[in-house]
Every structure is written in C-alpha cells, then in structure tokens.
N, C-alpha and C positions, 0 to 999 in steps of 0.2 A: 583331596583332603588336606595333602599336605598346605596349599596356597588357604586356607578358612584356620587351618592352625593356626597361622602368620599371626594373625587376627588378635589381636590384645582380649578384647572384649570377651572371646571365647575361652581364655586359658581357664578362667575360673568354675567352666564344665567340662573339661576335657575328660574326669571320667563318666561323665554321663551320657557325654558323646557317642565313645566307643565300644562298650559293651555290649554285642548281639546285634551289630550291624552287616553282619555278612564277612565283614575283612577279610582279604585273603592274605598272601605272604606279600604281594604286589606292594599293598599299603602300607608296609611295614617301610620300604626305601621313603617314603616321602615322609614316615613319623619320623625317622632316621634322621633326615636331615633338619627338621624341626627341633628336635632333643638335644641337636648339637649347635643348635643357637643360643645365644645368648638373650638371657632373660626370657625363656621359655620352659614350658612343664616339668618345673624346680620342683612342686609338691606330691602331684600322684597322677602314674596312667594306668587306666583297670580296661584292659581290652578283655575280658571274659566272654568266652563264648564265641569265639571267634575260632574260624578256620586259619590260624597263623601257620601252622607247622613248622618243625624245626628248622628250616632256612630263613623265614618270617622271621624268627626267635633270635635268629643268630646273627640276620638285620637289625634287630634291635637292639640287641646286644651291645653294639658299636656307637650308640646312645647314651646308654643306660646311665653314663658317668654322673650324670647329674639332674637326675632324675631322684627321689625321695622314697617313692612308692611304688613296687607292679605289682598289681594283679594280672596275671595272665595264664595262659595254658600251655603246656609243652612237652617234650618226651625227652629220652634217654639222652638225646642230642642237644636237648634245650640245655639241660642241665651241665652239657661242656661247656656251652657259649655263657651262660649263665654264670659258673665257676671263674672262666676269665676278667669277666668283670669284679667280678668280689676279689680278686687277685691283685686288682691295677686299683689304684686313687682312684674313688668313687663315694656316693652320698647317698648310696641305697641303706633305708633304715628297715624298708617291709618288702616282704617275697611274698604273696599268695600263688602258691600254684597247685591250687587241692582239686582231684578226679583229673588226675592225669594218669598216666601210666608211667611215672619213672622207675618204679620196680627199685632194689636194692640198689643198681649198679648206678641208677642214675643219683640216689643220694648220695654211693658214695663219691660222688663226684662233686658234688655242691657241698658236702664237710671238706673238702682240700678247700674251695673257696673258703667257705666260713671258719677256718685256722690262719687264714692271711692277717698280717700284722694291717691291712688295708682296708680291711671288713670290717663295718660298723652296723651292721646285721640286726637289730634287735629283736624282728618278729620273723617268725618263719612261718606257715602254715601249710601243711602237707599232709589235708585230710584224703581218704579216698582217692590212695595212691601204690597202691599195691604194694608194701610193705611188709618187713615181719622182723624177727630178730635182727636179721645180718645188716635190716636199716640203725637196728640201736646199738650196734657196737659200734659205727659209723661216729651217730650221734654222740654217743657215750666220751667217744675219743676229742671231739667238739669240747663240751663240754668240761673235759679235765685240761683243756688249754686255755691261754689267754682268751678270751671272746666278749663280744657285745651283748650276745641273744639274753630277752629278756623275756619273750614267748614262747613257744613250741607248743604247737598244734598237731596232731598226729591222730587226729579221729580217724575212727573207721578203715583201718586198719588191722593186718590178722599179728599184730604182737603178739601174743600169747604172754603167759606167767614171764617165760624167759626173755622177752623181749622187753620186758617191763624192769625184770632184775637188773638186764644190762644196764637201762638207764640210771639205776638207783646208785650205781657205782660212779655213776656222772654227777649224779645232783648230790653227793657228800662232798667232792672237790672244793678245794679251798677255792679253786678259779671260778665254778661255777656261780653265777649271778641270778639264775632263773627265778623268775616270782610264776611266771605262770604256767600252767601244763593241762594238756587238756588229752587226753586219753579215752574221751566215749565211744563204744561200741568197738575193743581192741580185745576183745574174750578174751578178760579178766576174771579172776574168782578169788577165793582167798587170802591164793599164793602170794599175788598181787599187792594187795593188801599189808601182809606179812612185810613183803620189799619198803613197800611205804612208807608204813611204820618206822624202821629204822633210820630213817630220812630225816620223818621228823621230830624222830627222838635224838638226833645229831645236827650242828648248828647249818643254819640252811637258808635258803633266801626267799624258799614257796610262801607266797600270797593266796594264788589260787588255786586251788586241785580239780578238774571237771571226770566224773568217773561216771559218768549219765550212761544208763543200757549197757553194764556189765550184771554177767550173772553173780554179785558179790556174795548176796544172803548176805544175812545176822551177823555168823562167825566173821564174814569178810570186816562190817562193820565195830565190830568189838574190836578185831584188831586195831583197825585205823585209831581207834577213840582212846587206845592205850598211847599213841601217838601225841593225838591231839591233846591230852595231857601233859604233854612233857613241857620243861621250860624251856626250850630249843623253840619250838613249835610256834612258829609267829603267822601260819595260815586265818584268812579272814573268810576265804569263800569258797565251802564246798560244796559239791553239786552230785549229787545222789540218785538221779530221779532213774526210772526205770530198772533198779539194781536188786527185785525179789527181795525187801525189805516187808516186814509188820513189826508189830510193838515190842519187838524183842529189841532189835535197832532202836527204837526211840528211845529206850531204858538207857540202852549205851549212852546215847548223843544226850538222854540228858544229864547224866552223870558229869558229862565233859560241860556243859553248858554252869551247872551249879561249881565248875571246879574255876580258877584263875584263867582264862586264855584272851584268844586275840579274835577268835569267831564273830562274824559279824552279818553273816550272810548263810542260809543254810537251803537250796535245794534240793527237793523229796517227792516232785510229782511223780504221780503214774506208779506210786510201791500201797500195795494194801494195808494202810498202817490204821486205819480205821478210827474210831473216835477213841477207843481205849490208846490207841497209840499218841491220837493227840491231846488227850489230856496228860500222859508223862510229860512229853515236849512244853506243856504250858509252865508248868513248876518250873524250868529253863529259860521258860522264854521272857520271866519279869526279870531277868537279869540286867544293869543297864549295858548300854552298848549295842543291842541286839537290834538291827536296822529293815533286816529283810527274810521275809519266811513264806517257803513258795509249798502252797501244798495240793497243786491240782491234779485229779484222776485217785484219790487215796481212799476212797469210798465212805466220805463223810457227810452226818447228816446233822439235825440240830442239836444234837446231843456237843457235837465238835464245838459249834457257835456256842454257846455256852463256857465251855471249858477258855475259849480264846474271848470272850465280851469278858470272863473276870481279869484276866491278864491287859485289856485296855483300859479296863477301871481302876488299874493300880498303876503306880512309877513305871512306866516302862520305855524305850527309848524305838521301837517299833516303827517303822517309815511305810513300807510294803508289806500287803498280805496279799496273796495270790490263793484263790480257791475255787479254779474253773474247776468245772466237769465233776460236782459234787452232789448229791441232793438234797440242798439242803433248804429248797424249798420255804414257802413265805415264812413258814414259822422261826425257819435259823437265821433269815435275813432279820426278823424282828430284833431277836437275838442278840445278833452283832450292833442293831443300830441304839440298843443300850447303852452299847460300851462305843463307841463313836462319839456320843455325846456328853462323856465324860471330860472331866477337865483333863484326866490325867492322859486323856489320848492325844497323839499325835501323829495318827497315823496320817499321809497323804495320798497313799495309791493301796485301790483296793478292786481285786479282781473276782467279778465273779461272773462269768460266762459259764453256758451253760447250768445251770444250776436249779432246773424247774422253775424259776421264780413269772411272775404275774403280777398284776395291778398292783396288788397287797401290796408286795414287795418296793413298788414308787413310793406309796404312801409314804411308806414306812422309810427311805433312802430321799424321802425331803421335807422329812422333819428332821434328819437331821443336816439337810443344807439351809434349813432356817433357824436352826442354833449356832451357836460358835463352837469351829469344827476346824481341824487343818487341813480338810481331805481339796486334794488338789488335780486328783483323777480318780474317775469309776469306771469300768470296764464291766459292762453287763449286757454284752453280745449274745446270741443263741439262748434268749428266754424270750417266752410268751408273754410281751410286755402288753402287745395291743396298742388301740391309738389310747387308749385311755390311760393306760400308765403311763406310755410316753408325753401325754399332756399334764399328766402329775408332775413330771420333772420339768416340763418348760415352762410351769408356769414359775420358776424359779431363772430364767434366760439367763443370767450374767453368771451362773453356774455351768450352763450346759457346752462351755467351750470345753470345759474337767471330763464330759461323759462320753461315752461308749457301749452307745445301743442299736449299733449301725446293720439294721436289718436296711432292706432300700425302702420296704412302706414305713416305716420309723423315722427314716431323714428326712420322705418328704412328707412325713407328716410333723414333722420338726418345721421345716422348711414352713409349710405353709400356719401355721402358728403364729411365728416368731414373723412373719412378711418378710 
C-alpha cells in the first residue's frame, strides 16, 4: 500500500482509500513512512473501521507531524501515542476518534496533549466513547488554558447533569474559544439546561449548541430561552430534536425569536409540538435573518402548511424548511405551494419525505417550478408518487437535477423519460 501512496495522482483520495479496507497494524509501518515524506498526505487520513490497534496507532503516531486531519480508531494506548504527538511541533487541526473505548483514563491523557503550547487542536470528536464526568473535569481543565479547540464533540456519552456542569465552568473561561458543542444523547434534563443558561447569559464564544435526544422537556427548554435572550448570547444554531418538547417549548422559543438575538437555525425534529405548536413558532419565524427550520417527525398536518404558506407570503429571510415524516398529505402540499410562489419567498431547500403525498402533490410542486421560484432542491422520498407523478415533475427536466424522489422504479422511470 505503501509504494500506490508514492503515487501523486492518488494523494487526493487517500481518505477514500482507506476506510473499511481490512488494515491491520502491518499497514500502518508503510503509511508511516509515507506521512514522513515530503509533499505527502499534508490534508487528511480517515482510516475508519479498520483493525489498526494500539501498536498500528502508535506506528502512526511517528507520522502524524504533518498530517492535518485523522480520523481513526484506537484505545487507552492510542491515546498515549496520540498525546506525544500534540506534545511535539505538529499540524494536526482535527482528531476523530468517536466508538472507541478510551474510557476516562484515555481522555485524560489526550487533555496533557491538548494543554501543549504545540497543539493546534481545533476539532476533537469523541462521541461513543465511554465517558462520563471524570472526562469533563479533564476537558473543563483544557478549556480554562491556552488552547486552539474550536469543536467538541462528545455525543452519546453517560455525562450526566454533573458532567455537563463541569463543562460549563470551562466554557465561562476567558481562554476558552469554543463556538461549537455537541452534547446529543449524554442524559441531560433540566439540570443541564440550568448550567447552560449561565454560559450564555455570560460573555462566551458558542455558535452552536446540539442537545438532540436528551430528556430536556419544556422546563428544560424555558431555561435555555432565558439564555438565549441575554445579550451575551451570540448562538446561531440550536438543535433540539428528540428532547420530549410540545407547544409549551415553542411558546418559549418563540418569545426568544420575537426578542433581539443572533438565531439563525433552529432544530426540533421527532418532539410532538403539533400544529398548535407550529403556529406559535410562525409569529417568530417572519423575523428577518431566520435561514433554517427543521421540523420532521412533529406530527403535523395541513393545518401546519397553512400556519408556515402565510410566513412565506410575507418578508421573510427562510432558506430551509424540513418537514419529513409528517402527514401532511396532497392538501398541505397544496398549501405550501401557495406560498412558494410568492414573491416574498425565498426559500431553496425544501423537505418532504415521507409525508403521504401522491400524484396531487407533482401537480401541485410544478406549478410551482413553472413560476418564478428560488427553490433549488426538493426532497420527496418515501411517497406514493407513482410513474405518474413522477412524469409531472419531468416534464419540467432542467429542474429535476434540484429533486429527490429516489424510489429505484422513480429513477428509472426518470431515466427512461428524459432518454
């Protein structure tokens, strides 16, 4: 493997190469020496899914100096050989190493790296990694030093409330830089919540918060929203989905929407917020600035389409609407394609997979790709289009590179249409 490395022509797939080819630790001496050549894999190697093992790992290790990007896998051991390199002059910017097993002991061994005056660290990712508090005091300690990290990724993981507090003590730091954090599925709930709050009611660098598949509930949400009111609070994109939300949550979120902030992006799939819930959200949603609103699995029906065609009929600055796995069937499709074909819409990507929809529903989604429109992708997977609907939409071709109706008798009944 190592002699096809050599290879100029191949540097520019090198992580395509390596991902889920078997590799064992063998393989790692020959990237080894590849990595320490000149004018070779400077930007990224994603060995994922590979059997390297920690002496693989720590063959590679001896590389890494000038390397940009790994993705890889590794354990308690990875993470000493790992540490060395963030210790020594090096050009690593991104770590993936999420579903491994480094357990606390192996973080704390990669926060010594990531405190080197030599680490330029800015993404780490360490979801699905057996974690819990004793990793975010680690992290926390990161954090209130000098550092580069401008991601942390820590999904799925058992944080708890306390391992979430730890952090919060990190992210007030005058040192800390972080814009991004991503916490989904680390059983959170209010307490959580509460931590966050004072974060971003104190000056702070979060961009984005991902809190997807914590049990937050309402209360969890009201707190946050007292937050995202503050003028501290310069987050643009928060992500909610799966967190035991209805219309109690959207009352919050839209209070914070009608108030001054920096929101720009709001995730809420998979919470039962119903159409009573999305008509609060829409009195927020003509606000300008407001780019993207995801609202799949919420259990809406055309009553929603309604509430959201009069918010595209008016000023609004809306890019994305996401609305799989809804029922909102031909009549909400009609609905929305009202407001589509408003001047004042701009929307370009628009999701609706799953959603009962049928023939009706072409009709109706190409009249408005024969008005003046900005939509620049459709996504309408998992409906009963038929060939017949799908011949509604092709007979519009120089639109259908935007759609997304990819059953396999749909393509090639695309296919054979279009010759």
């Amino acid at each position: 493997i190592g002699t096809i490395l050599f290879e100029e022509k191949y540097m520019d797939f090198i992580h395509d190469l390596l991902s889920g080819c078997n590799l064992t630790k063998g393989s790692c001496k020959s990237l080894t020496s590849v990595l320490q050549t000149e004018n070779t894999l400077r930007e990224e190697l994603e060995m994922n899914n590979n059997d390297l093992q920690n002496s693989g790992v720590e063959q590679l290790c001896a590389g890494l100096k000038i390397s940009v990007n790994l993705f890889s896998n590794g354990t308690i051991m990875s993470c000493k050989s790992l540490t060395s390199v963030l210790q020594t002059e090096n050009s690593l910017r991104e770590l993936k190493i999420n579903n491994n097993d480094l357990q606390n002991s192996g973080v704390e061994q990669l926060c010594a790296g990531l405190k080197s005056s030599h680490c330029k660290l800015e993404i780490l990712r360490l979801s699905g990694c057996g974690l819990n508090e004793e990793s975010c005091k680690s992290l926390t300690s990161v954090l209130q030093t000098e550092n580069s990290l401008r991601e942390l990724k820590i999904n799925n993981n058992d944080l708890q409330n306390s391992g979430v507090e730890q952090l919060c003590a990190g992210l007030k730091s005058s040192q800390c830089k972080l814009e991004i954090l991503r916490l989904s599925g680390c059983g959170l709930n209010e307490e959580s919540c509460k931590s966050l709050k004072s974060v971003l009611q104190t000056e702070n660098s979060l961009r984005e918060l991902e809190m997807n598949n914590n049990d937050l509930q309402n209360s969890g949400v009201e707190q946050l929203c007292a937050g995202l009111k503050s003028s501290h609070c310069k987050l643009e994109i928060h992500r909610l989905s799966g967190c035991g939300l209805n219309e109690e949550s959207c009352k919050s979120l839209t209070s914070v929407l009608q108030t001054e902030n920096s929101l720009r992006e709001l995730e809420m799939n998979n919470n039962d917020l119903q159409n009573s819930g999305v008509e609060q959200l829409c009195a927020g949603l003509k606000r300008p600035h407001w780019v993207k609103q995801r609202l799949s699995g919420c259990g809406l029906n055309e009553e929603s389409c309604k509430s959201l065609t009069s918010v595209l009929q008016t000023e609004n600055s809306l890019r994305e609407l996401e609305m799989n796995n809804n029922d909102l069937q031909n009549s909400g499709v009609e609905q929305l394609c009202a407001g589509l074909k408003s001047s004042q819409c701009k929307l370009e990507i628009l999701r609706l997979s799953g959603c009962g929809l049928n023939e009706e529903s072409c009709k109706s989604l190409t009249s408005v790709l024969q008005t003046e429109n900005s939509l620049r992708e459709l996504e309408i997977n998992n409906n009963d289009l038929q060939n017949s609907g799908v011949e509604q939409l092709c007979a519009l071709w120089h639109f259908v590179h935007k759609l997304h109706f990819w059953s396999p008798e749909s393509r090639n009944f695309a296919k054979c249409l279009t010759g």
